[in-house]
N, C-alpha and C positions, 0 to 999 in steps of 0.2 A: 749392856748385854741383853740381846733375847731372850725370853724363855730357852730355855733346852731341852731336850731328852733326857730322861735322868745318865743314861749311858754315857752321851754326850756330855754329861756337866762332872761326870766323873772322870773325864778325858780333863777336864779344867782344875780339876783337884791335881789327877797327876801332873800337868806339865805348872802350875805355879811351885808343885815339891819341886820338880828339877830343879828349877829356878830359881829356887831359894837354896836346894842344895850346892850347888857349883856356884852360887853367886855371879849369876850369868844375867845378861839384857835380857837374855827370853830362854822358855821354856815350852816346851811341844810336846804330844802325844798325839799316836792313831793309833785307830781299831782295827784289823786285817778281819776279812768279813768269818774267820772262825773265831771274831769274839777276843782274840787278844791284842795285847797293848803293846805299846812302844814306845817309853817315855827315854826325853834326851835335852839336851841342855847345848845351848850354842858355843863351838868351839873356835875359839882367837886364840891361833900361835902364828910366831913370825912366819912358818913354813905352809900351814894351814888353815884356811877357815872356812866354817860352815856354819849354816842357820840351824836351830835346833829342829828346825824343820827337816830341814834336808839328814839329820841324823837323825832322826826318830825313821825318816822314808828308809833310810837305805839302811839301818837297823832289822826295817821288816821284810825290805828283802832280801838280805842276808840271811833270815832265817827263813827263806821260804815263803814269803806271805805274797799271794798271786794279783788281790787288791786290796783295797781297804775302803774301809764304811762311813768313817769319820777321822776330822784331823784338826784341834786345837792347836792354837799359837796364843801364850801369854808373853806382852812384850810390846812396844810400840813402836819397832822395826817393821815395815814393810817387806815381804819377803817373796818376792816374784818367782824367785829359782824354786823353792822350799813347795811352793804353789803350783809348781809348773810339774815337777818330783811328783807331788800328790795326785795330778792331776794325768801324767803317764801313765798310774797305774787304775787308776777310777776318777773315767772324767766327769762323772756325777757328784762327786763325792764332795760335800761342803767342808768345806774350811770355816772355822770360825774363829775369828779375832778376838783376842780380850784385851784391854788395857792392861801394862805392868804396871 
């Protein structure tokens, strides 16, 4: 992993919690650019699934969050959609991968 931002490497602290909490592949967090988080943990049921990416995105804009500043994935899942999510709502906005 790169250096980071310290903001940034605090986005990597919350999403390995998710991930350790739910006992999940992977875990995610963004920043919405007023500064708040959105951690989330990748959902597998028979009727639904998402990347913890794609629930951390739509977390933020469920509450309102217009874009976002930054977006962590801990996990060794590949997540194109999760990316693509990120990337509708700030297409500057880095992703960065971590190994789980």
């Amino acid at each position: 992993m790169t250096d980071l931002d310290p903001e940034d490497a605090k986005l990597v602290t919350l999403a390995r919690s998710a991930k350790a909490r739910a006992g999940s592949a992977s875990g995610a967090a963004v920043r919405d650019t007023d500064g708040r988080t959105y951690v989330a943990a990748s959902v597998g049921l028979p009727s639904l699934r998402l990347s913890a990416l794609q629930v951390a995105v739509a977390m933020a804009v469920s509450s309102g969050a217009l874009s976002l500043e930054a977006a962590v994935v801990v996990g060794d899942d590949p997540d194109e959609a999760g990316g693509a999510a990120v990337h509708d709502l700030a297409p500057d906005a880095p992703i960065h991968q971590v190994p789980g």
